[in-house]
Backbone atoms as SQL, in Angstrom:
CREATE TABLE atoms (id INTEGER PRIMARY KEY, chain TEXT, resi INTEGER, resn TEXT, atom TEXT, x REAL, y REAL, z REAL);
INSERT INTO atoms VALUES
  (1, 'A', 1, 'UNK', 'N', 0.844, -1.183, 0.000),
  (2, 'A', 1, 'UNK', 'CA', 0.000, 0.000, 0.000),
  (3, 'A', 1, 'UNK', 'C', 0.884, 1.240, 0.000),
  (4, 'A', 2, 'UNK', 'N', 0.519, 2.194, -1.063),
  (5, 'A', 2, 'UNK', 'CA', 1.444, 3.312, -0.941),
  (6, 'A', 2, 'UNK', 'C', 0.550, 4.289, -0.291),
  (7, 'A', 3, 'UNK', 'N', 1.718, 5.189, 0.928),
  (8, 'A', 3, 'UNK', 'CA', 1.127, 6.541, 1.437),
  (9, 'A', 3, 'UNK', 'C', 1.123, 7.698, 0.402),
  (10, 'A', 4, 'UNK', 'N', -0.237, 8.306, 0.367),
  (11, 'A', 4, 'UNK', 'CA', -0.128, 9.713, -0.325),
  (12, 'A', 4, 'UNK', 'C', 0.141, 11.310, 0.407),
  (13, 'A', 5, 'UNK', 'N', 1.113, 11.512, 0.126),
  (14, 'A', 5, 'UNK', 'CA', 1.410, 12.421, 1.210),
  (15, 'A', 5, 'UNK', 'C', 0.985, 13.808, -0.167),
  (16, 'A', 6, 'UNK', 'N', 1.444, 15.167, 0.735),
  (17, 'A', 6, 'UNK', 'CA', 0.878, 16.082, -0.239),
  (18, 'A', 6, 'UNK', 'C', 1.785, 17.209, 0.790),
  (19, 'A', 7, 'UNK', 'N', 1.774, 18.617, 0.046),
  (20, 'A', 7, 'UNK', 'CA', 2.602, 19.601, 1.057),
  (21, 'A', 7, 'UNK', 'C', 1.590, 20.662, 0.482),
  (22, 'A', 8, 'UNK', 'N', 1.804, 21.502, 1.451),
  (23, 'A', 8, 'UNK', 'CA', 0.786, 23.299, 1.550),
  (24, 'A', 8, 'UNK', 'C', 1.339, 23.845, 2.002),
  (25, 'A', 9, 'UNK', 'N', 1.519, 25.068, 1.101),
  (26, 'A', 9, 'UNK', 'CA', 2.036, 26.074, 1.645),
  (27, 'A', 9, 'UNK', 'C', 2.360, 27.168, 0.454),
  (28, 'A', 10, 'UNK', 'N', 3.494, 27.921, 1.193),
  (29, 'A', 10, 'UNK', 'CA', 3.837, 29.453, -0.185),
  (30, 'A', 10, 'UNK', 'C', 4.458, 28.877, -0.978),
  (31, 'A', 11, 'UNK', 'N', 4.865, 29.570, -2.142),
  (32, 'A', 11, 'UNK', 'CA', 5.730, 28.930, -3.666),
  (33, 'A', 11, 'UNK', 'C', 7.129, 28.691, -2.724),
  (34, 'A', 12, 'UNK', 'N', 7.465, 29.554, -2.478),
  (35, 'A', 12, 'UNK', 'CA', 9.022, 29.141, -2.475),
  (36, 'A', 12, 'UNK', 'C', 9.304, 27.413, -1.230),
  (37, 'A', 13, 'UNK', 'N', 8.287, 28.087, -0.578),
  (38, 'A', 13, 'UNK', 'CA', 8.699, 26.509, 0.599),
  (39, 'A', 13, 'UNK', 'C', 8.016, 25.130, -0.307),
  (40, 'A', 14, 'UNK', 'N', 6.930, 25.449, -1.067),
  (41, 'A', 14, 'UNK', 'CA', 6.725, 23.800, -1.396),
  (42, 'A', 14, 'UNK', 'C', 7.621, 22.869, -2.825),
  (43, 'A', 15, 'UNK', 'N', 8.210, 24.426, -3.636),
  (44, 'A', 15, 'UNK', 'CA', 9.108, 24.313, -4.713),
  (45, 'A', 15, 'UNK', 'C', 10.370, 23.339, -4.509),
  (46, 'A', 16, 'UNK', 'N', 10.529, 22.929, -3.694),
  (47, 'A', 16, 'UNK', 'CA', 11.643, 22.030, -3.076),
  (48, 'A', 16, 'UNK', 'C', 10.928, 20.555, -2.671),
  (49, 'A', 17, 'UNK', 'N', 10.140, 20.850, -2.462),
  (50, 'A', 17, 'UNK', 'CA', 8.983, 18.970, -2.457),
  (51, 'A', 17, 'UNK', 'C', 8.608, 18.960, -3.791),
  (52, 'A', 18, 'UNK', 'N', 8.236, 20.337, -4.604),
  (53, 'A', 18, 'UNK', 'CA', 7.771, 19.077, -5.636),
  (54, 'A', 18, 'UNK', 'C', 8.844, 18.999, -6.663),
  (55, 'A', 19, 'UNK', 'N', 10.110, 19.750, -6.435),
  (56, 'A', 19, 'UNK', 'CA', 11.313, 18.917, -7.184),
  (57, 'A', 19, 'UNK', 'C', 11.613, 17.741, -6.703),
  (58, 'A', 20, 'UNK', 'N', 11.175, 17.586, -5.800),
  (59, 'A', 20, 'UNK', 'CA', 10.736, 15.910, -5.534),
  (60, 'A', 20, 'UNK', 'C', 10.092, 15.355, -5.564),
  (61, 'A', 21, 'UNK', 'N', 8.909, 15.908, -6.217),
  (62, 'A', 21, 'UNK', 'CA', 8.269, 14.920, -7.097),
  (63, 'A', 21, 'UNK', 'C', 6.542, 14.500, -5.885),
  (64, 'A', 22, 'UNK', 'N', 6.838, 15.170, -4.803),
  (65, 'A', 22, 'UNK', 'CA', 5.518, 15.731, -3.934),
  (66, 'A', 22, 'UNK', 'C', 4.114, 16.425, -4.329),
  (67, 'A', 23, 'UNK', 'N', 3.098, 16.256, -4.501),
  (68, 'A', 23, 'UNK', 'CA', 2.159, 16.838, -4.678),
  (69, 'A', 23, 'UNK', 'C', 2.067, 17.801, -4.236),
  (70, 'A', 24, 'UNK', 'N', 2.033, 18.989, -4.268),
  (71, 'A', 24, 'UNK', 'CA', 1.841, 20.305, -3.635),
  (72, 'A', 24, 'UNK', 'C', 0.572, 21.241, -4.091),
  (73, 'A', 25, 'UNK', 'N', 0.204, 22.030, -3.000),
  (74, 'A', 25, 'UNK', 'CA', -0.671, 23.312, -3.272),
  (75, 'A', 25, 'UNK', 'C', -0.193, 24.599, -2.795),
  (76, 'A', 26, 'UNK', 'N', -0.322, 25.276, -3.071),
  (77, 'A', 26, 'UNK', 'CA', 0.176, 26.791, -2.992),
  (78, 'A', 26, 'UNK', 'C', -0.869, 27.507, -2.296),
  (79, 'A', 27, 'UNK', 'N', -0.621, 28.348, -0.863),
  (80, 'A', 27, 'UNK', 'CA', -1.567, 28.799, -0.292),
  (81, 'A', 27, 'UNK', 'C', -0.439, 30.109, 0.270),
  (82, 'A', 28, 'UNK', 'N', -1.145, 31.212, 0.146),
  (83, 'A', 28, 'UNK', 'CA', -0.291, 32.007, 0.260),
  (84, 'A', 28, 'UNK', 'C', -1.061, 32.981, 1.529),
  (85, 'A', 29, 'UNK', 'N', -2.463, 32.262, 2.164),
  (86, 'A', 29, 'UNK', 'CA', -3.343, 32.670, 3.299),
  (87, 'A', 29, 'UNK', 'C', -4.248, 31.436, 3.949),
  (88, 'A', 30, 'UNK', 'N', -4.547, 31.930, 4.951),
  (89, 'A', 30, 'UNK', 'CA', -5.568, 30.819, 5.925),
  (90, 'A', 30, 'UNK', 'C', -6.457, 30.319, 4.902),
  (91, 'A', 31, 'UNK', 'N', -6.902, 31.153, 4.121),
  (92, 'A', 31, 'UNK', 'CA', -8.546, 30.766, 3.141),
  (93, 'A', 31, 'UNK', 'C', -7.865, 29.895, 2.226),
  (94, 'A', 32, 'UNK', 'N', -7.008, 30.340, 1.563),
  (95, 'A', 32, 'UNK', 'CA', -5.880, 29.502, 0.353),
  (96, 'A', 32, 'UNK', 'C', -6.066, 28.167, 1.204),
  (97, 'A', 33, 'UNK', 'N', -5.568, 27.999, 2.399),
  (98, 'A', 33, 'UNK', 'CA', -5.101, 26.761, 2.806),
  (99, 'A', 33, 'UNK', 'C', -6.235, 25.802, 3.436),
  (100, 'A', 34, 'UNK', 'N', -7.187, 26.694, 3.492),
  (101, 'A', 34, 'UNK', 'CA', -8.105, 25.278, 3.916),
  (102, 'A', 34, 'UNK', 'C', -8.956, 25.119, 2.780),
  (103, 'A', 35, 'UNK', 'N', -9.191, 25.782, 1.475),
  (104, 'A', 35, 'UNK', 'CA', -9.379, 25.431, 0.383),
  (105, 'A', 35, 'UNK', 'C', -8.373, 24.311, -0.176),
  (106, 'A', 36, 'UNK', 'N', -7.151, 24.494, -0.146),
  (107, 'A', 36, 'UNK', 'CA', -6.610, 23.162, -0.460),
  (108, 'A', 36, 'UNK', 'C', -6.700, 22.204, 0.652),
  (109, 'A', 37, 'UNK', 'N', -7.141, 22.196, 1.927),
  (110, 'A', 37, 'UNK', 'CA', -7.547, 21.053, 2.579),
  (111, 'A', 37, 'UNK', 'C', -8.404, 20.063, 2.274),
  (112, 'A', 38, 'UNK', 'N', -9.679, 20.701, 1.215),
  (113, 'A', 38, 'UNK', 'CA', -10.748, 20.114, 0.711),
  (114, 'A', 38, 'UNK', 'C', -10.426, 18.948, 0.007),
  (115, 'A', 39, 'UNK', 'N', -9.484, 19.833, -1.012),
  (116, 'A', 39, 'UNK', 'CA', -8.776, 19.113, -2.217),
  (117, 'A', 39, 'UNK', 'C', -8.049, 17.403, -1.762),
  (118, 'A', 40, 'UNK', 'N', -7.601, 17.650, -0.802),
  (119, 'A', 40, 'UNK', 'CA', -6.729, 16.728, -0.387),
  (120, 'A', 40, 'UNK', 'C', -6.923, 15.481, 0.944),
  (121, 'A', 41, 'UNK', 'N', -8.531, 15.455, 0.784),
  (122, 'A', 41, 'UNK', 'CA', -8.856, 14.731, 1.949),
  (123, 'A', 41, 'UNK', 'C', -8.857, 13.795, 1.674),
  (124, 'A', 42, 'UNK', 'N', -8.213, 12.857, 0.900),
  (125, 'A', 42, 'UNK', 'CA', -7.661, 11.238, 0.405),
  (126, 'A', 42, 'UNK', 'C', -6.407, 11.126, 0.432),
  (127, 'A', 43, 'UNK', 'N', -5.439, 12.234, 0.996),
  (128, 'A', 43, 'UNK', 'CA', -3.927, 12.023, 1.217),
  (129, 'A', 43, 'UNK', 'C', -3.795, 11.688, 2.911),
  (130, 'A', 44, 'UNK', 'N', -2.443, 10.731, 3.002),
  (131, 'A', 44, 'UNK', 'CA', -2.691, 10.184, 4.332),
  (132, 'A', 44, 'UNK', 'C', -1.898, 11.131, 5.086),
  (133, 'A', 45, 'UNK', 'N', -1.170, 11.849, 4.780),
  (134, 'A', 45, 'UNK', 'CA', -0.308, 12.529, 5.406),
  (135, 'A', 45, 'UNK', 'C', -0.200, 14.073, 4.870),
  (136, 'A', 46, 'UNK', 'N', -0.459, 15.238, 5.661),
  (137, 'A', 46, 'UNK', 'CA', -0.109, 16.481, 5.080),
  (138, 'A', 46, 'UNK', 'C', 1.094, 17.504, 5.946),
  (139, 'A', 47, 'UNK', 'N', 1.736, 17.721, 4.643),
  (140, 'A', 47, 'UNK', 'CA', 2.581, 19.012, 5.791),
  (141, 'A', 47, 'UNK', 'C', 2.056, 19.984, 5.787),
  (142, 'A', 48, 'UNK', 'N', 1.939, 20.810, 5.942),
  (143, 'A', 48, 'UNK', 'CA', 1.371, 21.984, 5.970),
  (144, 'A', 48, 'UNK', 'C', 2.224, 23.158, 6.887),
  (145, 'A', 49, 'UNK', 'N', 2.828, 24.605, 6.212),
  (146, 'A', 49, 'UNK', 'CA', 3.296, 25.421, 6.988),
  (147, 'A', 49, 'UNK', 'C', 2.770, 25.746, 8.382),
  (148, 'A', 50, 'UNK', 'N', 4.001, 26.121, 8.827),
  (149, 'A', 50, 'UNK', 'CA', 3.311, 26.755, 10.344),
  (150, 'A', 50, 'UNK', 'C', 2.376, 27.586, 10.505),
  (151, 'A', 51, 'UNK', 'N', 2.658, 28.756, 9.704),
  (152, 'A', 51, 'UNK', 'CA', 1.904, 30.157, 9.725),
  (153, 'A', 51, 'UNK', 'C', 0.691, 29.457, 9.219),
  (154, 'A', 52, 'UNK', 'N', 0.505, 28.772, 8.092),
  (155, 'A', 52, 'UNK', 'CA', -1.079, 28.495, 7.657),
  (156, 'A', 52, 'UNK', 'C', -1.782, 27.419, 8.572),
  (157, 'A', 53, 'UNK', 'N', -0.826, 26.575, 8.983),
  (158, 'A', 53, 'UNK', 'CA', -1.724, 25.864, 9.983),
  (159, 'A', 53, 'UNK', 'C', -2.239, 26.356, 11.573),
  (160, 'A', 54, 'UNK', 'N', -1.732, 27.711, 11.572),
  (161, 'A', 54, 'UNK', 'CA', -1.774, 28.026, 13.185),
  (162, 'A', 54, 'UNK', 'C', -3.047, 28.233, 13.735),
  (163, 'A', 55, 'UNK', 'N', -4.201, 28.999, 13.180),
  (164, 'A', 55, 'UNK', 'CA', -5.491, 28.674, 13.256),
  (165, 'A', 55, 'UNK', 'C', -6.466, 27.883, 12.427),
  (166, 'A', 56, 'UNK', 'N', -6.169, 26.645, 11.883),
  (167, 'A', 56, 'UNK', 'CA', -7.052, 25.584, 11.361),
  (168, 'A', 56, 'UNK', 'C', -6.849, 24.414, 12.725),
  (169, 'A', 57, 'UNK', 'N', -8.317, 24.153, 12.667),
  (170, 'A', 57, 'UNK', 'CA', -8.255, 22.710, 13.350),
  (171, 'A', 57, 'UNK', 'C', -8.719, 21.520, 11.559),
  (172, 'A', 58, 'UNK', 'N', -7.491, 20.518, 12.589),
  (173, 'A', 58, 'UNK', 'CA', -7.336, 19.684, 11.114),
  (174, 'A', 58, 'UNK', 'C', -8.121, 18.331, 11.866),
  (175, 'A', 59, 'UNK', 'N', -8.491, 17.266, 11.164),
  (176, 'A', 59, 'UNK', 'CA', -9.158, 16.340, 11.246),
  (177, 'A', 59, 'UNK', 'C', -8.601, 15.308, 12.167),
  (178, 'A', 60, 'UNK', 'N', -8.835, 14.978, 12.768),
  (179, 'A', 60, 'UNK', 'CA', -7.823, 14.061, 14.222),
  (180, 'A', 60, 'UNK', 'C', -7.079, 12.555, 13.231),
  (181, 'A', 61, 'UNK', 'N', -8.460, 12.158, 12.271),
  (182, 'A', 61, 'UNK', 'CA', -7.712, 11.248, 11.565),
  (183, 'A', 61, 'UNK', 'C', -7.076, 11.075, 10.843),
  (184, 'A', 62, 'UNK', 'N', -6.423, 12.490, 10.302),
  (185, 'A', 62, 'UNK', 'CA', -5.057, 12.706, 9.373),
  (186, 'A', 62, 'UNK', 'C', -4.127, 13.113, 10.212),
  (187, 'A', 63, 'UNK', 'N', -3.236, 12.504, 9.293),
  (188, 'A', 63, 'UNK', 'CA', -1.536, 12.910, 9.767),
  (189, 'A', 63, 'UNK', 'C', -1.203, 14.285, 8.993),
  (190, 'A', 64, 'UNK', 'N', -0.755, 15.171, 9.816),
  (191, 'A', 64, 'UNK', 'CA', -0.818, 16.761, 9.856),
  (192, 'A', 64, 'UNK', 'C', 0.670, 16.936, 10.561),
  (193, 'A', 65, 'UNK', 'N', 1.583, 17.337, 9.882),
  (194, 'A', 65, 'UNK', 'CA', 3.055, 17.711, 10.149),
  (195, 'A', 65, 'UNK', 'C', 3.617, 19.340, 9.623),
  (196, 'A', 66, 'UNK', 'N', 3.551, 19.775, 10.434),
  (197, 'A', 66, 'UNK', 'CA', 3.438, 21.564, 10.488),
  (198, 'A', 66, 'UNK', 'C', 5.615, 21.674, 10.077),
  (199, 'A', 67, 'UNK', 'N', 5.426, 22.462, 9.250),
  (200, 'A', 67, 'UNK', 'CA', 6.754, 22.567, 8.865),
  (201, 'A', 67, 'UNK', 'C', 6.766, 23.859, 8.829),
  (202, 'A', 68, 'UNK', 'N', 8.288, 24.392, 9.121),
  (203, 'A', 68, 'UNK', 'CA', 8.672, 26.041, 9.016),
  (204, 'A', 68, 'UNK', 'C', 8.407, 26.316, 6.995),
  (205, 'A', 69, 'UNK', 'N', 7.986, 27.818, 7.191),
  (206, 'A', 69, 'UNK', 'CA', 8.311, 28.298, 6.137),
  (207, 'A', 69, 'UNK', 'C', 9.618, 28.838, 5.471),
  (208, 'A', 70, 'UNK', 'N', 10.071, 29.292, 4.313),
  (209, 'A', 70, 'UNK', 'CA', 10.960, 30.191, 4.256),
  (210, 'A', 70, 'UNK', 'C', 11.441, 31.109, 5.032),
  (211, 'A', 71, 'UNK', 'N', 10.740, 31.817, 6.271),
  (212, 'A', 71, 'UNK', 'CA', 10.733, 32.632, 7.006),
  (213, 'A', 71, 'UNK', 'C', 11.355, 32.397, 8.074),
  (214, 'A', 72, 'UNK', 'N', 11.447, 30.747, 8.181),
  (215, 'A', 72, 'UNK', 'CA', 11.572, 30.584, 9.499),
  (216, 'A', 72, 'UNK', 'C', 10.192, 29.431, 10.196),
  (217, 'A', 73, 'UNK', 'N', 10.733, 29.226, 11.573),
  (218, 'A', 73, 'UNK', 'CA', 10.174, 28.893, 12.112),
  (219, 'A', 73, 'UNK', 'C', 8.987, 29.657, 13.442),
  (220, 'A', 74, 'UNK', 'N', 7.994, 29.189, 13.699),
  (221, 'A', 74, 'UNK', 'CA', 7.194, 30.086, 14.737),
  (222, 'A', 74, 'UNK', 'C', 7.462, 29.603, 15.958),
  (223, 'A', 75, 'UNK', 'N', 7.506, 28.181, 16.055),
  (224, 'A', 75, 'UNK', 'CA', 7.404, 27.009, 16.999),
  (225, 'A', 75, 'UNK', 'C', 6.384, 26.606, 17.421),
  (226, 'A', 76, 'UNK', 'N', 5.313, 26.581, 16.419),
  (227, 'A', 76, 'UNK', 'CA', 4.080, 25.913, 16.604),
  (228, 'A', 76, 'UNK', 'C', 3.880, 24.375, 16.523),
  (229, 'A', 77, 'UNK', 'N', 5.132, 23.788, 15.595),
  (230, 'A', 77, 'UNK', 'CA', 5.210, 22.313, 15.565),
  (231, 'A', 77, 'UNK', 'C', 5.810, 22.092, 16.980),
  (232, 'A', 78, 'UNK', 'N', 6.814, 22.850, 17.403),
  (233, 'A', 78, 'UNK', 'CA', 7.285, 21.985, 19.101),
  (234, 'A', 78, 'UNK', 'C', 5.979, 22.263, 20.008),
  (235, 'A', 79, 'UNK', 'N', 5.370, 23.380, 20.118),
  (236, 'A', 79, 'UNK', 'CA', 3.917, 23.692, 20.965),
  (237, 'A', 79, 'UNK', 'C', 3.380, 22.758, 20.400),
  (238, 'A', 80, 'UNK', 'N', 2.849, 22.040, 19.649),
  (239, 'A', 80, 'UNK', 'CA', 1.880, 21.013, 19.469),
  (240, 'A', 80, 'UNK', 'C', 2.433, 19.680, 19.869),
  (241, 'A', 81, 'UNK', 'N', 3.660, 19.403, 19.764),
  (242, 'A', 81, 'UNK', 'CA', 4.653, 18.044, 20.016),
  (243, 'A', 81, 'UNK', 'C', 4.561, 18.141, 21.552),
  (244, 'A', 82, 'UNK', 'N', 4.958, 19.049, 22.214),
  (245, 'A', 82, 'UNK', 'CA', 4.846, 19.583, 23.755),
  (246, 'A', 82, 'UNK', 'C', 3.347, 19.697, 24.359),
  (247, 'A', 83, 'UNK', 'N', 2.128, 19.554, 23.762),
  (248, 'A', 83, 'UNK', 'CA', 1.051, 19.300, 24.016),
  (249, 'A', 83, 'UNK', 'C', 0.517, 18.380, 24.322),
  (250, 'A', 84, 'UNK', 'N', 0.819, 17.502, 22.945),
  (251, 'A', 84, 'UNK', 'CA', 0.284, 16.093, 22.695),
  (252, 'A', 84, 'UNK', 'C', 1.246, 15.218, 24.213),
  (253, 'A', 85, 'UNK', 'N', 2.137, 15.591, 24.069),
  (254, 'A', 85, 'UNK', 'CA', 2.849, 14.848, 25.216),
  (255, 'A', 85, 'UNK', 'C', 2.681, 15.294, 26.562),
  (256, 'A', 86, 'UNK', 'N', 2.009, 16.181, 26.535),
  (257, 'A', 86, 'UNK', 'CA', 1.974, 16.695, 27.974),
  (258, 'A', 86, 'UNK', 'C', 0.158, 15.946, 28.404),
  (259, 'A', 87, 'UNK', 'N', -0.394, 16.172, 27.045),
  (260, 'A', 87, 'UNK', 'CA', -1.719, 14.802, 27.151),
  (261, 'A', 87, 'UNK', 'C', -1.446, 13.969, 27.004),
  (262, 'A', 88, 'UNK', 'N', -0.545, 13.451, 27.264),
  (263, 'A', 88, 'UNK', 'CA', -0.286, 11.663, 26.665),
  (264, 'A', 88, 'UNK', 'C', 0.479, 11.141, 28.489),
  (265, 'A', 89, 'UNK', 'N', 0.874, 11.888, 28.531),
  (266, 'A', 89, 'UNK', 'CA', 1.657, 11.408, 30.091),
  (267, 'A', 89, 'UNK', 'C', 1.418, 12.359, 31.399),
  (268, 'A', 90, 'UNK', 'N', 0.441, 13.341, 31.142),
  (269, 'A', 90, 'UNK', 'CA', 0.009, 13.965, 31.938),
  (270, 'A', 90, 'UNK', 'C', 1.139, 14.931, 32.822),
  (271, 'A', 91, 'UNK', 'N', 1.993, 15.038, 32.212),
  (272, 'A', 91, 'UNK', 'CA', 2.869, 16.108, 32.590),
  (273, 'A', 91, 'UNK', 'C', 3.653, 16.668, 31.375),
  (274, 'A', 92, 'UNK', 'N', 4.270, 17.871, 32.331),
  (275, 'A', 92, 'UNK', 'CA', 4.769, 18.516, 30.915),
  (276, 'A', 92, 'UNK', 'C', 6.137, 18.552, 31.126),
  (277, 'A', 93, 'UNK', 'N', 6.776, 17.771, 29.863),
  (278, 'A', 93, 'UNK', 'CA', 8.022, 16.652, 30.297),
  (279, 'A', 93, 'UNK', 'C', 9.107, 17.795, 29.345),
  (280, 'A', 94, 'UNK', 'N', 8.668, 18.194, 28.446),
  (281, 'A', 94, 'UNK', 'CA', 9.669, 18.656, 27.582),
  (282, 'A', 94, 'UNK', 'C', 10.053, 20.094, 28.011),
  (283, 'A', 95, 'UNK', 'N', 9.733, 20.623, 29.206),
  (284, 'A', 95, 'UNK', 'CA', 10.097, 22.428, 28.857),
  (285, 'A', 95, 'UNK', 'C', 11.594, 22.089, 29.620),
  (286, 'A', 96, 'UNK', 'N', 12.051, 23.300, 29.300),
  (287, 'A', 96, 'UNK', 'CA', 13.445, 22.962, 29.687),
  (288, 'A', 96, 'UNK', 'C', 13.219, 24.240, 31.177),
  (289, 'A', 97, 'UNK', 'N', 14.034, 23.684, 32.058),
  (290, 'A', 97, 'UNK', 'CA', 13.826, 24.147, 33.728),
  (291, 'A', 97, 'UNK', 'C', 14.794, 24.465, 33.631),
  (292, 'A', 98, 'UNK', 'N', 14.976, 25.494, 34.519),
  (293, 'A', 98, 'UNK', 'CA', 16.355, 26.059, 35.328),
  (294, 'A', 98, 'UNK', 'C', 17.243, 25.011, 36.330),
  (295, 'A', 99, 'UNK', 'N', 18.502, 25.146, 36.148),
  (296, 'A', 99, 'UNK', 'CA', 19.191, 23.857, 37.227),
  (297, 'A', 99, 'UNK', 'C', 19.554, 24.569, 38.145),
  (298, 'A', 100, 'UNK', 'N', 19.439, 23.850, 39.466),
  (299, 'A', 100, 'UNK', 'CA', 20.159, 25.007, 40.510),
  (300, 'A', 100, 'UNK', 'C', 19.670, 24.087, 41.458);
């Protein structure tokens, strides 16, 4: 069984997946990007930029992997990684503490 993965986001960040040969959509705003969400609800896996994913709630049963843009990063993929784990083990394991 092959996974269909797919990427979203601005020209310049998805231009590098689909020289690899990645399915891509170009969303250059929130509306752009959940219009191509529509498009793509038979792919098993999506990346999707930070900035465009920061206010969409995405479907619990897709795989949704928030990647920096050209710009940079926001750190909305570690806030969500640092979430899920802080619901998963009921503490919040990853912040980094002061030693002393």
């Amino acid at each position: 069984m092959q996974c269909k993965m797919v990427v979203i986001g601005d020209e310049a960040t998805v231009l590098v997946f689909r020289s690899l040969g990645i399915p891509t959509y170009i969303a250059n705003n929130e509306g752009e990007a959940r219009e191509a969400l529509k498009q793509v609800k038979d792919h098993d896996i999506i990346f999707i930029t930070e900035r465009l994913a920061a206010n969409i709630e995405f479907d619990p049963g897709k795989t949704v992997v928030t990647i920096p843009d050209v710009s940079g990063s926001v750190g909305l993929g570690t806030k969500r990684l640092k979430d899920l784990v802080e619901r998963a083990v009921g503490v919040d394991i990853l912040s980094r503490r002061e030693k002393g």
